[in-house]
BAMIBA-883751 format. One record per residue: x, y, z of N, C-alpha, C in turn; residue number from 0; residue in three letters. Coordinates in Angstrom, 1 decimal. Layout:
<atoms>
- n_east|n_north|n_up|ca_east|ca_north|ca_up|c_east|c_north|c_up|n|res
- X|Y|Z|X|Y|Z|X|Y|Z|NUM|ALA
...
</atoms>
This chain:
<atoms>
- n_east|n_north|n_up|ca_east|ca_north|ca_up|c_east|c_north|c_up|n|res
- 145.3|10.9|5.1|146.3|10.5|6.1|146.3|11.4|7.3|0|UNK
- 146.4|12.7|6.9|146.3|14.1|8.4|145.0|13.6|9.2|1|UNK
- 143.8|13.7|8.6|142.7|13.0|9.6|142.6|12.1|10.4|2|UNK
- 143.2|11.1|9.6|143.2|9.7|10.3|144.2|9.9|11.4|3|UNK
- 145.5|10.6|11.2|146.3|11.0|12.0|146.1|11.3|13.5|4|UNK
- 145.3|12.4|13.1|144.3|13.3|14.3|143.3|12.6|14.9|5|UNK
- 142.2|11.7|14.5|141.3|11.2|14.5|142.3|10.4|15.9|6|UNK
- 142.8|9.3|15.5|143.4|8.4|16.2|144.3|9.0|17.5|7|UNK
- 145.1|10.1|17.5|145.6|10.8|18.5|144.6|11.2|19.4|8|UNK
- 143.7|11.7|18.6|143.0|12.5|19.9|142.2|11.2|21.0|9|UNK
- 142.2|10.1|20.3|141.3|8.7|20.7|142.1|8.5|22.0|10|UNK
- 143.6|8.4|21.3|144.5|8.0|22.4|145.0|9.0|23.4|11|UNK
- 145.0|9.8|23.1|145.1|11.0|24.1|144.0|10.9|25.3|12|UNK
- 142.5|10.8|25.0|141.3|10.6|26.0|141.3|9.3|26.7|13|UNK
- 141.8|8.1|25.8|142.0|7.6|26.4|143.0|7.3|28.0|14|UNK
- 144.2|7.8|27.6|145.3|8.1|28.3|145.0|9.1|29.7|15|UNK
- 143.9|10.3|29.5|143.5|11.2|30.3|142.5|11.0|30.6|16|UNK
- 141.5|10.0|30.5|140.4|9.7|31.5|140.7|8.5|32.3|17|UNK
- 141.9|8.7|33.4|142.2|7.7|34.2|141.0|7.6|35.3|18|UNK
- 139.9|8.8|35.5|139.0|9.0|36.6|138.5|7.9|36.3|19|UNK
- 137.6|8.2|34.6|136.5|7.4|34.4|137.4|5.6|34.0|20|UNK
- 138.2|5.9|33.6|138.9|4.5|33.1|138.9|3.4|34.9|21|UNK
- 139.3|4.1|35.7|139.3|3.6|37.1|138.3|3.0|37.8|22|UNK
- 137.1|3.2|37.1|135.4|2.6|37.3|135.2|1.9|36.2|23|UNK
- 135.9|1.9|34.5|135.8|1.0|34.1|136.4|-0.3|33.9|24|UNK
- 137.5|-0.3|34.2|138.3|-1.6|34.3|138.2|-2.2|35.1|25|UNK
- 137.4|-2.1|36.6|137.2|-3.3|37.3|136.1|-4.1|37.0|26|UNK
- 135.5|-3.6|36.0|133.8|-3.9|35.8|134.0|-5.6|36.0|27|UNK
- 133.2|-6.7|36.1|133.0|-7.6|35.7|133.5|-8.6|34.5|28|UNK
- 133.0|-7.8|33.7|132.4|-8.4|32.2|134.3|-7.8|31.8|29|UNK
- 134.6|-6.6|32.0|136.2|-6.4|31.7|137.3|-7.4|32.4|30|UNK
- 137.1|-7.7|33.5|138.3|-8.7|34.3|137.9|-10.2|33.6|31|UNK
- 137.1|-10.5|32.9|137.2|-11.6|32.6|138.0|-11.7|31.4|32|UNK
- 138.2|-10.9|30.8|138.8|-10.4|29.1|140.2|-11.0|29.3|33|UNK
- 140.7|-11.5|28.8|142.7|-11.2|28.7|142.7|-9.1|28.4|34|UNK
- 143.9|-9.4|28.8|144.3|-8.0|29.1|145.1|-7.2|27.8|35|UNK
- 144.9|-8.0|26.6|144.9|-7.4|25.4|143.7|-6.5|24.8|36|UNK
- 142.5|-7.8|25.1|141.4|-7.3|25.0|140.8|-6.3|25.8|37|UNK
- 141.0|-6.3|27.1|140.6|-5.1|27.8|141.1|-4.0|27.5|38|UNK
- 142.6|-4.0|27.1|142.7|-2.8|26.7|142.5|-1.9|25.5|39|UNK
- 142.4|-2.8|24.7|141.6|-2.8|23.3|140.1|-2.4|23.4|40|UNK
- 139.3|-2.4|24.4|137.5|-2.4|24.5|137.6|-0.8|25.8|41|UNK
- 139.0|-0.7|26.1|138.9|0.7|26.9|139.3|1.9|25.4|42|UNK
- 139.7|1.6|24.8|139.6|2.8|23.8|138.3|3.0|22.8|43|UNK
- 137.1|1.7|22.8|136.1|2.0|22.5|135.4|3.2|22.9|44|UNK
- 134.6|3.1|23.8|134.1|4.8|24.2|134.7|5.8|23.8|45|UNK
- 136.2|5.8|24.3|136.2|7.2|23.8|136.6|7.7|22.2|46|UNK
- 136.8|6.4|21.6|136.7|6.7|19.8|135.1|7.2|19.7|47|UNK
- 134.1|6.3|20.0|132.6|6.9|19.9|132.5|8.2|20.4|48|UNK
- 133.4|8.7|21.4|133.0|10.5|21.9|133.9|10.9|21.2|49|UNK
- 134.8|10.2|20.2|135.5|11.9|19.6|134.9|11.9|18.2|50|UNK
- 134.8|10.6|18.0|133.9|10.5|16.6|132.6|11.4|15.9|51|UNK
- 131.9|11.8|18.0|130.6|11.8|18.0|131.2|13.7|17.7|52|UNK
- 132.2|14.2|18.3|132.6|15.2|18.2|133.3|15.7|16.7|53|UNK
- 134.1|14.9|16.3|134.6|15.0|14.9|133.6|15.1|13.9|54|UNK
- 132.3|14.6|13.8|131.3|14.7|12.9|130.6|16.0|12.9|55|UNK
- 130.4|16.4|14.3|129.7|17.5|14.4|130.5|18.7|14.3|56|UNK
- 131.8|18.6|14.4|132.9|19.8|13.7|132.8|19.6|12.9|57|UNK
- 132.8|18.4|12.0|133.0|18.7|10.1|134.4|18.9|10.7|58|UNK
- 135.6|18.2|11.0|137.0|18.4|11.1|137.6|17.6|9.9|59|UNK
- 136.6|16.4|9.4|137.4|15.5|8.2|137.7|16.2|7.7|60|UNK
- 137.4|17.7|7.0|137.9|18.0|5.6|138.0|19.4|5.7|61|UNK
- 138.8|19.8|7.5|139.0|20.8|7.2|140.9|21.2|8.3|62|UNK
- 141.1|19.3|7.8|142.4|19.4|9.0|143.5|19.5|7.5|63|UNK
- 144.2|20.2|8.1|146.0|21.0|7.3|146.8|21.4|8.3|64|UNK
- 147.7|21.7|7.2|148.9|21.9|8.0|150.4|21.1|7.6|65|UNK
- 151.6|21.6|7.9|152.4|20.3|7.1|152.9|19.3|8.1|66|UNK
- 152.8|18.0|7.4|153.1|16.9|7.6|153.8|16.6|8.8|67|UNK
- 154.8|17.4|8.7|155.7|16.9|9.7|155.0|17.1|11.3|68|UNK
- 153.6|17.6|11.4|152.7|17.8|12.4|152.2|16.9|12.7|69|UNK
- 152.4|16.1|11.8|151.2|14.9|12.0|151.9|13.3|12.3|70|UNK
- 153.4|13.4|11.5|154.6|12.8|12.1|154.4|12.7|13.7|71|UNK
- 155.0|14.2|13.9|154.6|14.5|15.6|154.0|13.7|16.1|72|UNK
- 152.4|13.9|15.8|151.8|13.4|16.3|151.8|12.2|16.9|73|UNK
- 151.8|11.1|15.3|151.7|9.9|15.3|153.0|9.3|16.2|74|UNK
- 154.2|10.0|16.6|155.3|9.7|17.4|154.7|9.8|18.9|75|UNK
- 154.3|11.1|19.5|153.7|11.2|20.0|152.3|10.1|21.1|76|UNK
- 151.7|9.5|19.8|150.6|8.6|20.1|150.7|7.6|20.5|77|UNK
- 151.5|6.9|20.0|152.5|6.1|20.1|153.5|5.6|21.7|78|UNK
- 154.5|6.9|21.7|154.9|7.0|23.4|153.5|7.1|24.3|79|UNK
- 152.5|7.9|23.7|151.8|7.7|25.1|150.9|6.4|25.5|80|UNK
- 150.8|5.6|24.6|150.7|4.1|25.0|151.7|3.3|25.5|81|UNK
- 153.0|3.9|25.4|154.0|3.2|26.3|154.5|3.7|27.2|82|UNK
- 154.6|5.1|27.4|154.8|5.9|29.1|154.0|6.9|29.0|83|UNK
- 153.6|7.1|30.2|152.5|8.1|30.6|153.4|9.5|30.1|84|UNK
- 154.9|9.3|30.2|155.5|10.7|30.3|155.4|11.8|29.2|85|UNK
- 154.5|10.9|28.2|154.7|11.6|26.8|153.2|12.2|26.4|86|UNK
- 152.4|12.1|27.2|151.2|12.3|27.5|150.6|14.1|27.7|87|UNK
- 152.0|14.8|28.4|151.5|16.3|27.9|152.0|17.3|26.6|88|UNK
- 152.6|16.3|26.1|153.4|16.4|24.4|152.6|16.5|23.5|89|UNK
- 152.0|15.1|23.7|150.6|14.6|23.1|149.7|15.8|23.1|90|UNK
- 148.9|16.3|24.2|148.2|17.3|25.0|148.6|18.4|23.9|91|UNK
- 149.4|19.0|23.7|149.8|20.0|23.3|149.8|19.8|21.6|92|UNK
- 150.4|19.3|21.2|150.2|18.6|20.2|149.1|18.9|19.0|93|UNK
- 148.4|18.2|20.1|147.1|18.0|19.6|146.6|19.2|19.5|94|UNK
- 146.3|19.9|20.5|146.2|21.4|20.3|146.3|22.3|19.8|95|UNK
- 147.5|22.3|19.2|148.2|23.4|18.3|147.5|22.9|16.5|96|UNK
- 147.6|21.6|16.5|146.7|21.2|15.2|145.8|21.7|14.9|97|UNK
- 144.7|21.4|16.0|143.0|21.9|16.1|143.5|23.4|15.6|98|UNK
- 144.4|24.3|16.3|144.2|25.7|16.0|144.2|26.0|14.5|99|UNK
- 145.0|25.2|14.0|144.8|25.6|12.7|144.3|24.6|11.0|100|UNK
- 143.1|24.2|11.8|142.1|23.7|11.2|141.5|24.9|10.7|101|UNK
- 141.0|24.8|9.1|140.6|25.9|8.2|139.3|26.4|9.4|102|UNK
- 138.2|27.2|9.0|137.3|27.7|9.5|136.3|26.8|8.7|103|UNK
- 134.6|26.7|9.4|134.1|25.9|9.2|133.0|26.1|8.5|104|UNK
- 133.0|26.0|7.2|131.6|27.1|6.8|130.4|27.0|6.7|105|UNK
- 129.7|28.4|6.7|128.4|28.1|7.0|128.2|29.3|8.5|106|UNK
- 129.5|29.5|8.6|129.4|30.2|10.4|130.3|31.6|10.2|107|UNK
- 130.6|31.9|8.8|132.1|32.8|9.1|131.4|34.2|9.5|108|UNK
- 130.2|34.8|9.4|130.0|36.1|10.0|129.2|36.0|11.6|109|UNK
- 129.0|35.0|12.0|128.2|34.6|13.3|129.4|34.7|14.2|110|UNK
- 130.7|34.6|13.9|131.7|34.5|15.2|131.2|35.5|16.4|111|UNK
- 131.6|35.2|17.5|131.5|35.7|18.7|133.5|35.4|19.1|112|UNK
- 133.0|36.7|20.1|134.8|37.1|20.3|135.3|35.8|22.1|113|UNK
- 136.5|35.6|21.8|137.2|34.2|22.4|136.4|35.0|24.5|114|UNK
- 135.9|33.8|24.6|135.3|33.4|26.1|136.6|33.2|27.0|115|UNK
- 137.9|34.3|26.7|139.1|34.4|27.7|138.9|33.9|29.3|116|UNK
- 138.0|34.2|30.4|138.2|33.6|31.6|137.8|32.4|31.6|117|UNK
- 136.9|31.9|31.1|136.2|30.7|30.6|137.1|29.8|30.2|118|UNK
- 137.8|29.8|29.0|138.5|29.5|28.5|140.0|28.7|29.3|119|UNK
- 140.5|29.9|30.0|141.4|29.5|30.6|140.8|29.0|31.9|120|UNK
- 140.0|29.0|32.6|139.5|28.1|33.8|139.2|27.1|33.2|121|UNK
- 138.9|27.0|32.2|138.4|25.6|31.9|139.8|24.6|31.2|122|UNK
- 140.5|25.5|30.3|142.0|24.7|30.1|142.5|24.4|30.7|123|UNK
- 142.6|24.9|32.1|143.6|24.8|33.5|142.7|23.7|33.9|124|UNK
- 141.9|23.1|34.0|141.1|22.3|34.8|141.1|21.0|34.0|125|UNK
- 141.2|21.6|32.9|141.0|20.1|31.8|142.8|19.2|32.1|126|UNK
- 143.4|19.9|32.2|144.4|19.7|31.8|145.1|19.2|33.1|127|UNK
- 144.3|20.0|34.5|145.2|19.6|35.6|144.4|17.9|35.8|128|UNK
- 143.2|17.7|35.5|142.2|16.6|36.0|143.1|15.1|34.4|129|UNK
- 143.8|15.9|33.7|144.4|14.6|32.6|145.4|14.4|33.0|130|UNK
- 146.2|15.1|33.9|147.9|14.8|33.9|147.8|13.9|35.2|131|UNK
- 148.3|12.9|35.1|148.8|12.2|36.4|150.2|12.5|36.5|132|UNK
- 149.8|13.6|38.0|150.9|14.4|38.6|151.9|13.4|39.3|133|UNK
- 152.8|13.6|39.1|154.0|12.5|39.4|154.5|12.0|38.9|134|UNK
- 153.4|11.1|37.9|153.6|10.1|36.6|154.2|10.9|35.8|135|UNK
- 153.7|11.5|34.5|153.6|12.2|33.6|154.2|13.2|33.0|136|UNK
- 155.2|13.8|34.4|156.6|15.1|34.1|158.0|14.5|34.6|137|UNK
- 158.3|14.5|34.3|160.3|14.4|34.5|160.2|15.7|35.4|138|UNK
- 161.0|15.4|36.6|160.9|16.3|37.7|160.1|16.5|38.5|139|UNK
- 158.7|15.8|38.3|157.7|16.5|39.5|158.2|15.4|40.8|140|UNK
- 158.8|14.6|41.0|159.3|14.1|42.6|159.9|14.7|43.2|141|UNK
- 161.2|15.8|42.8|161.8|16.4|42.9|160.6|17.3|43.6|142|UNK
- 160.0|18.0|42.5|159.8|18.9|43.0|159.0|19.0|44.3|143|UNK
- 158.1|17.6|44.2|157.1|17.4|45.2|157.8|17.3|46.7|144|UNK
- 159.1|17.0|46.4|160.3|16.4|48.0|160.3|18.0|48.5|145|UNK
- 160.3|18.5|47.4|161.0|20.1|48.4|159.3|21.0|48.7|146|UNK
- 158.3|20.5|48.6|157.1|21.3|48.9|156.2|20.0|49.4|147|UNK
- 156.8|19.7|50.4|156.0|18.4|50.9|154.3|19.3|51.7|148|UNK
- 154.6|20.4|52.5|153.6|21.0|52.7|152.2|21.5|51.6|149|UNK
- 153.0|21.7|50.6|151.5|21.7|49.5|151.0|20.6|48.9|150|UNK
- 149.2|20.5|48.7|148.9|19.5|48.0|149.4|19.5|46.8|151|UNK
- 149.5|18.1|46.0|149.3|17.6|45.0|148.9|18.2|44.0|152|UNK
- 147.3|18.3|44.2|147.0|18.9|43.4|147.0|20.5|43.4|153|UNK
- 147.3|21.4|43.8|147.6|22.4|43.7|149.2|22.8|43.3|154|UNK
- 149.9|22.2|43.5|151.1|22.1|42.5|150.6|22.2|41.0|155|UNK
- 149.5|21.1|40.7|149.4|20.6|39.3|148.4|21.6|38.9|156|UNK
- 147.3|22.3|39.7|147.0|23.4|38.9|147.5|24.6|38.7|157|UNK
- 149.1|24.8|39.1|149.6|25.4|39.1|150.0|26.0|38.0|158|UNK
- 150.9|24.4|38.1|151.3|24.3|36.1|150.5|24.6|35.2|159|UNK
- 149.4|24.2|35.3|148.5|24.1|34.3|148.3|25.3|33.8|160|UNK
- 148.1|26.3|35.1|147.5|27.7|34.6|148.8|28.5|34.0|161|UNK
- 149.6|28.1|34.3|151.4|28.9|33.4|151.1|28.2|32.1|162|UNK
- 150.8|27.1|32.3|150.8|26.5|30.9|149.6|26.7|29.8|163|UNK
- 148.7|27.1|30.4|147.4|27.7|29.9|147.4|29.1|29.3|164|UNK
- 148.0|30.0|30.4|148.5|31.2|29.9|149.2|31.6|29.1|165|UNK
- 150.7|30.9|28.8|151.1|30.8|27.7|151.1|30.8|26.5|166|UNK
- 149.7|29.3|26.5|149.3|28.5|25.3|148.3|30.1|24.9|167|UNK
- 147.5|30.5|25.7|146.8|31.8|24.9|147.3|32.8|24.8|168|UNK
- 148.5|33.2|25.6|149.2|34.5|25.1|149.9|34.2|23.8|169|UNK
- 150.6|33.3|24.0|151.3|33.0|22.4|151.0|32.9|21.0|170|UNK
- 149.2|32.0|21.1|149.1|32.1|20.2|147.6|32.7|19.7|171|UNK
- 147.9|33.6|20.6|146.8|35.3|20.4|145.7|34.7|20.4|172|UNK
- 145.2|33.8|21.4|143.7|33.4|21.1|143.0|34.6|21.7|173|UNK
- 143.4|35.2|22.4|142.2|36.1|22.9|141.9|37.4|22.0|174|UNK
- 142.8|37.0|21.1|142.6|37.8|19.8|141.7|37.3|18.2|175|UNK
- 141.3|36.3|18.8|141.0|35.5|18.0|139.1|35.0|18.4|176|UNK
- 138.5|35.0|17.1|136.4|34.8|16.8|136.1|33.6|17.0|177|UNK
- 135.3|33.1|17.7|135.2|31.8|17.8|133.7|31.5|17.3|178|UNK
- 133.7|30.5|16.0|132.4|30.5|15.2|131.5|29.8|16.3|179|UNK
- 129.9|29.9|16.3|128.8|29.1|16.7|129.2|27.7|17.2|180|UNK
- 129.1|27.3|18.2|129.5|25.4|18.5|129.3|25.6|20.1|181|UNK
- 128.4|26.6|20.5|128.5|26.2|22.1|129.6|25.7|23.1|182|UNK
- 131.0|26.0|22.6|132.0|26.0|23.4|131.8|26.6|24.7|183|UNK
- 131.5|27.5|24.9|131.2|28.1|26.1|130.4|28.0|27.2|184|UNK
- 129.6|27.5|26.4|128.5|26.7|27.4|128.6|25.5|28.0|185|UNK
- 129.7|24.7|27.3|130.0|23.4|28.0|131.3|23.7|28.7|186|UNK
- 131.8|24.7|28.8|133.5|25.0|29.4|132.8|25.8|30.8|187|UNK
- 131.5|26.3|30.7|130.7|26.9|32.0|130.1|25.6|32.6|188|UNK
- 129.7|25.3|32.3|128.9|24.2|32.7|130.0|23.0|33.4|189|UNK
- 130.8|22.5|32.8|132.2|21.9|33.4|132.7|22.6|34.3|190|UNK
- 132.8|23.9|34.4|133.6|24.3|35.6|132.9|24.6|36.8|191|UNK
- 131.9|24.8|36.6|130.6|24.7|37.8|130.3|23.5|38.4|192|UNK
- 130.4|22.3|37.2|130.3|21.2|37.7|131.8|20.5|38.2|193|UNK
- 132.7|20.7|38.1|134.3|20.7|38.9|134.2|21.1|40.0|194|UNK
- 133.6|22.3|40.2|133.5|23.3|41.6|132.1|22.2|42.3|195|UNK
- 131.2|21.9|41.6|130.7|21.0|42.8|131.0|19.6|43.1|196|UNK
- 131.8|19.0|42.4|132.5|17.6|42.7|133.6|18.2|43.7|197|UNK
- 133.9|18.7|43.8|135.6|19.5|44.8|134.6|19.5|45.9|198|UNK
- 133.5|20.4|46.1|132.7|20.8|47.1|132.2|19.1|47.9|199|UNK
- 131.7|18.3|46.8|131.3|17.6|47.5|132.4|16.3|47.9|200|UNK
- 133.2|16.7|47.6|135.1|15.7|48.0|135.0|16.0|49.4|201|UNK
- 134.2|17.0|49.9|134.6|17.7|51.8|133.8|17.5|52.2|202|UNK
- 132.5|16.7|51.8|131.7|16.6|52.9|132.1|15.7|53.8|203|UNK
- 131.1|16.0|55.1|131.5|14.8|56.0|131.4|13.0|55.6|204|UNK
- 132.3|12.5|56.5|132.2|11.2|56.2|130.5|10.2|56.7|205|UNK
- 129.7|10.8|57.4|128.7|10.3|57.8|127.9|10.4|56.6|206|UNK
- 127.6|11.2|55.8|126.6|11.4|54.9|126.8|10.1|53.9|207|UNK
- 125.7|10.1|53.4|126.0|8.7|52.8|126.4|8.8|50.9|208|UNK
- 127.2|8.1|50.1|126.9|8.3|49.1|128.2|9.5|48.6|209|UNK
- 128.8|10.1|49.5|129.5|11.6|48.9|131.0|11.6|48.4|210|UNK
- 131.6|10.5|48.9|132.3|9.5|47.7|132.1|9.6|46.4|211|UNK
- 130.9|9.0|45.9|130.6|8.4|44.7|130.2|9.8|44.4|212|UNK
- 129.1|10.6|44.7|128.9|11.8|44.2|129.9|12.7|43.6|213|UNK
- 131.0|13.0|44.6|132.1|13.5|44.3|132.8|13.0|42.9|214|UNK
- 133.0|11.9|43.1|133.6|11.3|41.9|132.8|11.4|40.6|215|UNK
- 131.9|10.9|40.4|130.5|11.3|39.2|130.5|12.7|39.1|216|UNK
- 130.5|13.7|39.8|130.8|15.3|39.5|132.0|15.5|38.8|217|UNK
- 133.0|14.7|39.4|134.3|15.2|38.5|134.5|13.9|36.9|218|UNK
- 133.8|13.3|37.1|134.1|12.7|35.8|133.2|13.7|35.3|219|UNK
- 132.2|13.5|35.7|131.3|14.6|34.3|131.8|15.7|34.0|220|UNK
- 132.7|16.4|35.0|133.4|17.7|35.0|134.3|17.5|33.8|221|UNK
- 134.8|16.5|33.9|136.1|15.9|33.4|135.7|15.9|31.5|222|UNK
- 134.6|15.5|31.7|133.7|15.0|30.3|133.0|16.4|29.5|223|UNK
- 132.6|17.4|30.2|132.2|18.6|29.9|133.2|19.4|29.1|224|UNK
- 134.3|19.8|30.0|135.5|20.2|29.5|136.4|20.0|28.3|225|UNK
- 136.1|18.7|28.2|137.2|18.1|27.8|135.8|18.5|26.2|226|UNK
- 134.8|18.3|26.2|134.1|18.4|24.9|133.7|20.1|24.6|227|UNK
- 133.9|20.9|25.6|134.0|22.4|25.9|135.3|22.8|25.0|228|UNK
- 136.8|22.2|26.0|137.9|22.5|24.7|138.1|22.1|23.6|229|UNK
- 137.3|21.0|23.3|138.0|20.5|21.7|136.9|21.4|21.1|230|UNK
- 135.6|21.9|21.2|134.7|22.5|20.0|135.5|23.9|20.1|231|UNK
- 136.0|24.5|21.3|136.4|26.0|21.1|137.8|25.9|20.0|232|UNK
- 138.6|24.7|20.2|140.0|25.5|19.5|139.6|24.7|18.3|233|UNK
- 138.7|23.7|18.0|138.4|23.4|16.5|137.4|24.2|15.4|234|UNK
- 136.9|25.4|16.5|136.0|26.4|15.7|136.8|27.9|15.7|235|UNK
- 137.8|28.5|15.8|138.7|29.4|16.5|138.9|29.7|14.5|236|UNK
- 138.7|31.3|14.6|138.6|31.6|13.6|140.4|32.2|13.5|237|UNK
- 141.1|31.9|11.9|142.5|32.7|11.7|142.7|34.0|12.9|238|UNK
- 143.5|34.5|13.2|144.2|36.1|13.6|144.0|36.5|12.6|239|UNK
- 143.4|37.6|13.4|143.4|38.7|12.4|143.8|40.1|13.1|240|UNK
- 144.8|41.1|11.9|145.4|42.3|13.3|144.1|43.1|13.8|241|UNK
- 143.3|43.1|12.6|141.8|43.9|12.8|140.9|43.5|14.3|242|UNK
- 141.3|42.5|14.7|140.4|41.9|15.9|141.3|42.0|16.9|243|UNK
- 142.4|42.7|17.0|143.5|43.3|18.3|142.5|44.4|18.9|244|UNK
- 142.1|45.1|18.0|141.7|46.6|18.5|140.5|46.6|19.0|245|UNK
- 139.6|45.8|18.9|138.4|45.3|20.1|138.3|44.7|21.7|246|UNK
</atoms>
């Protein structure tokens, strides 16, 4: 039951947070001809195959715990966020805090390498500001947007993100914490490099041809890197331990 729990949240969570890439798939053709049960039904396809494709290669089936009432959460959770966006950074977190304490995965327990802290957090801040539709998705951000009409949008929302980021690792001592073998870091580098050139290429001039679409394709892929960057780091994240403070 906890798997399936997880399994299914996290489906609906990507789905809910890839409004970039969901925004190039729902006009497709072959989708507007669908009734709109079925479209929405054939948009959570993909991303069950990407978490699937990621759940298999964690070995997460048989190493999710925790008590129950987590997975309650959840499934409440999963739930609202197919009916308001608002419940969508609940979810986010949620989910999160589960992964952390998924057993360790064996086969890898003396290979750990110590937590990728600026990585990490540039890449949670980014994942997190590129899923939340800012406006939609918090009680209060109108408000708050009316009294800072001079700042962007999104710089508000990576604002939050990074409080919210910092938090999530001060609290729960990740940077004190081993992260087994799974190339987390190499896709949370690679995403944020590739974010920094979708942003770059959002400013070129309007004569160039093509920089539109480029832009956009940078940040979904950004979007897509990340997003498979944070789930392998906090699903491979070895127990606290006080011994790993003093390094």
């Amino acid at each position: 039951m906890r798997p399936a729990i997880l399994f299914v949240a996290i489906v609906v969570m990507a789905t809910a947070t890839f409004s970039d890439a969901n925004a190039w798939i729902e006009p497709l053709p072959a989708m507007r001809q669908l009734p709109i049960a079925a479209r929405v039904a054939l948009l959570y396809v993909p991303y069950a195959i990407l978490v699937a494709i990621l759940w298999f290669y964690a070995r997460v089936q048989s190493r999710v715990q925790g008590n129950i009432a987590w997975f309650i959460a959840l499934a409440i959770f999963a739930v609202g966020t197919i009916l308001t966006p608002y419940v969508t950074p609940a979810l986010m977190l949620a989910i999160a805090l589960v992964l952390l304490k998924l057993s360790p995965r064996l086969g890898f327990l003396y290979e750990a390498t110590s937590f990728p802290s600026i990585r990490a957090f540039l890449g949670f801040t980014l994942l997190a500001a590129m899923s939340i539709k800012w406006g939609a998705d918090l009680f209060g951000m109108e408000l708050l947007l009316e009294n800072l009409q001079s700042v962007p949008l999104d710089a508000v929302g990576a604002a939050v993100c990074a409080v919210a980021v910092g938090v999530l690792i001060a609290g729960a001592k990740l940077r004190y914490r081993r992260v087994q073998p799974c190339g987390a870091a190499t896709w949370l580098t690679a995403g944020i490099l590739t974010c920094a050139g979708g942003a770059l290429a959002a400013h070129l001039p309007s004569k160039i041809p093509y920089g539109f679409y480029a832009s956009a394709g940078l940040l979904i892929a950004a979007h897509l890197m990340l997003f498979v960057g944070s789930f392998l780091l906090l699903s491979h994240l070895l127990p606290y331990r006080e011994a790993d403070r003093k390094f």
